[in-house]
C-alpha positions as CSV (number, residue, x, y, z in Angstrom):
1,X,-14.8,13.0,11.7
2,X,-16.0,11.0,8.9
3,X,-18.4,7.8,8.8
4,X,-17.7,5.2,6.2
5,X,-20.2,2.4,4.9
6,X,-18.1,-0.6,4.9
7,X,-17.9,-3.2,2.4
8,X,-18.2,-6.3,4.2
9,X,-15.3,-8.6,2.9
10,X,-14.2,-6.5,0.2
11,X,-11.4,-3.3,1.0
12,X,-12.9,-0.6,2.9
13,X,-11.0,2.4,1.5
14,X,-9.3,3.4,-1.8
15,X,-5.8,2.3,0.1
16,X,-2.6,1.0,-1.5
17,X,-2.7,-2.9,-1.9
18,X,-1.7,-4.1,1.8
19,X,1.6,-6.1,2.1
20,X,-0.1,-8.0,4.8
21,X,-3.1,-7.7,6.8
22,X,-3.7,-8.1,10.0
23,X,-7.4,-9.8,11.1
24,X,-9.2,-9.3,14.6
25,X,-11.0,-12.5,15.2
26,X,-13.9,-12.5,17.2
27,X,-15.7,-15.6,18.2
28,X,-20.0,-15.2,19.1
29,X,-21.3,-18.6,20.4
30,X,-25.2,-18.6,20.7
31,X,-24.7,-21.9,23.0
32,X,-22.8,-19.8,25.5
33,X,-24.5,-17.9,28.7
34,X,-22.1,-15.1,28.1
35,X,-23.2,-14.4,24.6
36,X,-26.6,-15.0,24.4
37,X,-27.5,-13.5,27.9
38,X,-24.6,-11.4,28.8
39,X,-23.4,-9.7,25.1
40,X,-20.0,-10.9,25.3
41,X,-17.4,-12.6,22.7
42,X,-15.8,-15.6,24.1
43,X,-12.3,-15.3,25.1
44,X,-9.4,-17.0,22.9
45,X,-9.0,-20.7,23.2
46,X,-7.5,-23.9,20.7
47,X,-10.9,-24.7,19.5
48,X,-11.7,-21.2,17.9
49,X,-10.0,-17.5,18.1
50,X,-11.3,-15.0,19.3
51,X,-10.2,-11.3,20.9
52,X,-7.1,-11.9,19.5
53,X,-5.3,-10.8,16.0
54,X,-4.0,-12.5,13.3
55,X,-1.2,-11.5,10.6
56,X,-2.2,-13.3,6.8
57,X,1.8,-13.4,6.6
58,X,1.7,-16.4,9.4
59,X,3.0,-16.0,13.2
60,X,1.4,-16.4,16.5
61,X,-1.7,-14.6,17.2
62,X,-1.8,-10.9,19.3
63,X,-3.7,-10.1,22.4
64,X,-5.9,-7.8,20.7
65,X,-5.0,-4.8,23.2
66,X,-1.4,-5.2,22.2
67,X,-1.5,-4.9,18.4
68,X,1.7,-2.9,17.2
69,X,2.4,-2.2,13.5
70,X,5.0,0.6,12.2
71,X,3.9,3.3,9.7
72,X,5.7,1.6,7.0
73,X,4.1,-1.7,7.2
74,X,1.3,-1.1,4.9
75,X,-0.5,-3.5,6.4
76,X,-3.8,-3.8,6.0
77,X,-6.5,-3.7,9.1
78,X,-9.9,-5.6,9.6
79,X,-12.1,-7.9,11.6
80,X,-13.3,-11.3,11.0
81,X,-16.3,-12.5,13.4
82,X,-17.6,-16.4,13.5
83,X,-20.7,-17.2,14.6
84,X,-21.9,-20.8,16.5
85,X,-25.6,-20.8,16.5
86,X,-27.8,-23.4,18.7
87,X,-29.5,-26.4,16.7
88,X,-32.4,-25.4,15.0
89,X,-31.6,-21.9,14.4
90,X,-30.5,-19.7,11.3
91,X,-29.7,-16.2,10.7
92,X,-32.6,-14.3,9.6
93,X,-33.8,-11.1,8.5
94,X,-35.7,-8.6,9.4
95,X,-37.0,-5.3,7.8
96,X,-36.2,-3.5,10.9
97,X,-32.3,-4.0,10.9
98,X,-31.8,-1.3,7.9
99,X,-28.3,0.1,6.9
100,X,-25.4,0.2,4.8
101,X,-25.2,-3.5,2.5
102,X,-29.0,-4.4,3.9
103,X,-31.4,-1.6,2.1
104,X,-34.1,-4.0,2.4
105,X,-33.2,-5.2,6.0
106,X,-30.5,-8.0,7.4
107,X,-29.5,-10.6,9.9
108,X,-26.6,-8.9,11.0
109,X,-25.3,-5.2,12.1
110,X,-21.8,-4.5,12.6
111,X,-20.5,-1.1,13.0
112,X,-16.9,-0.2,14.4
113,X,-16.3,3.4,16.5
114,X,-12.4,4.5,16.4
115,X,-11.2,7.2,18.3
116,X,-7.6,8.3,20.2
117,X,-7.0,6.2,23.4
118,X,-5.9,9.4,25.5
119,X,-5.4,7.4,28.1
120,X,-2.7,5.2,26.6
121,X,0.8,6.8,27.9
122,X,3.0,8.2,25.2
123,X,0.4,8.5,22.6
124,X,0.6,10.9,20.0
125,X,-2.1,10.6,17.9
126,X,-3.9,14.2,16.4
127,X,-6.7,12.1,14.5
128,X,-8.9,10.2,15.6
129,X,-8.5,7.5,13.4
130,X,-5.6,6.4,11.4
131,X,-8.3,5.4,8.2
132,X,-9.5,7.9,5.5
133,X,-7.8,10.8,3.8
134,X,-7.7,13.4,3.5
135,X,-9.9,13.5,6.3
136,X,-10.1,10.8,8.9
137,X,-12.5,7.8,9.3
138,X,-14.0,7.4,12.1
139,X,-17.1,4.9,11.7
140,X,-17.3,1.4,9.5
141,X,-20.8,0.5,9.3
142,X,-22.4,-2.6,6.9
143,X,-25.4,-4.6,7.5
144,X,-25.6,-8.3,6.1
145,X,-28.3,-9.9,4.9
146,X,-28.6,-13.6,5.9
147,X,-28.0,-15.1,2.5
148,X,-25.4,-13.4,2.5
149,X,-23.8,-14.7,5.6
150,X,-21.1,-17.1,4.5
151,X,-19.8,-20.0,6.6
152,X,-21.1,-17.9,9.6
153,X,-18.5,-15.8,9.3
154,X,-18.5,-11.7,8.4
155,X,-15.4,-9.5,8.0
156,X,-14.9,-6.0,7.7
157,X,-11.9,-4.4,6.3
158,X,-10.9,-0.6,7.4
159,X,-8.1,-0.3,4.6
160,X,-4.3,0.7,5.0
161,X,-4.0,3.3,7.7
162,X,-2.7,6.9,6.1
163,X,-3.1,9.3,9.1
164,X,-0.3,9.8,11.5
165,X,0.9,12.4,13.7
166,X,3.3,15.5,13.3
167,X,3.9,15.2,16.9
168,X,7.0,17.0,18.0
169,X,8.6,14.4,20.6
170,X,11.5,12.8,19.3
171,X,11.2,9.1,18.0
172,X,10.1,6.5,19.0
173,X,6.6,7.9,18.8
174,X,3.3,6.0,18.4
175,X,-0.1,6.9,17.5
176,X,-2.6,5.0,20.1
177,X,-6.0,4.2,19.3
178,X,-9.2,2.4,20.8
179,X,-12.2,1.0,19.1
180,X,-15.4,-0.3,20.0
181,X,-16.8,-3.6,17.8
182,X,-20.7,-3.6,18.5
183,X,-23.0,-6.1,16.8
184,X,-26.8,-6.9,16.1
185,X,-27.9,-10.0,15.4
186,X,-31.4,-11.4,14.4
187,X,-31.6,-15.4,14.6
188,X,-34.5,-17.5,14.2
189,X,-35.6,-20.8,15.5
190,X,-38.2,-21.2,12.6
191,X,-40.9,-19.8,14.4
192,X,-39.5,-16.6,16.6
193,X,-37.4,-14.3,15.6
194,X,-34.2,-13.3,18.7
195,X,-32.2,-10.3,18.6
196,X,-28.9,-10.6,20.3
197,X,-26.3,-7.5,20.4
198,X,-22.8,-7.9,21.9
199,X,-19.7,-5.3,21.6
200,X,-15.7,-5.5,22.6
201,X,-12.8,-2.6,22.8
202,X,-9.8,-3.6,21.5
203,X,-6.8,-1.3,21.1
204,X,-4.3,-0.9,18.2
205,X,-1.1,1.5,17.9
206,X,1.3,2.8,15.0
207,X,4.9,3.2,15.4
208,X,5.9,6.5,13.7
């Protein structure tokens, strides 16, 4: 297993340039009852996308436990999250919310968990992450400081996945994989500071 320190918008691993990349978009609205009480992402809708994945190349969005690419895509994988905040409140820092990106503290902690999805029915993934080589990826982990919080948006790239199975069945096979998406977020309404944390599992699985 192997922990990377991503790097925020830029490309996570030393991977060949992707041909595409696909995005998931995760939407965090501090207005909402289910986000600022109950840790969720809103779902998908026409005003803003979120748990859903989007190709750069164009198309209609993915469920984002469907997502589907074949080994030779060389497609690029990441997330994208946008935040709504209420009136009167900003991202801020604090010192406690050290890590990767934030040596001096942040506003924002996102770190993504891959592993196989055993329980996915044909998978035949040996790695637990399709990132990394020679040995697999398992975490991506970067703190952001406010200022440098853009649009209230963050993404974070994993790279090109490189890791597939030698698994014996005949084609088709697929390598399955779930992932955990976990935030920590630090707002302030110019006087208090509020921590909010909120996580999602989507799925992801390469064609062989």
């Amino acid at each position: 297993m192997g922990t990377y320190a991503g790097t925020g918008a830029g490309t996570a691993l030393d991977t060949p340039s992707p041909s595409s990349t696909w995005t998931l978009q995760l939407y965090f609205d501090l207005t909402t009852q289910s986000a600022n009480q109950d840790g969720l992402f809103a779902d998908n809708s026409s005003g803003h996308k979120s748990k859903v994945w989007t190709n750069s190349a164009g198309g209609n969005p993915t469920p984002d436990h469907v997502l589907t690419i074949n080994k030779t895509d060389n497609a690029g994988i990441g997330l994208t999250i946008n935040f709504n905040l209420p009136a009167g409140t900003s991202f801020s820092d604090s010192s406690a919310l050290i890590g990767p990106g934030g040596a001096q503290g942040g506003a924002l902690r996102i770190t993504v968990v891959f592993g196989r999805n055993k329980n996915h029915s044909g998978s035949t993934a040996i790695y637990a992450s399709p990132f990394g080589s020679p040995n697999p990826v398992t975490v991506f982990d970067w703190v952001w400081p406010a200022a440098t919080i853009s649009n209230n948006s963050a993404t974070l790239n994993f790279g090109v996945p490189s890791l597939f199975s030698n698994a014996t069945p005949p084609p088709p096979k697929k390598d399955c994989y779930a992932f955990i998406v976990a935030i920590t977020l630090v707002t302030s309404n110019g006087q208090t500071q509020t921590w909010y944390t909120a996580s999602h599992d989507p799925e992801m699985e390469v064609n062989m």
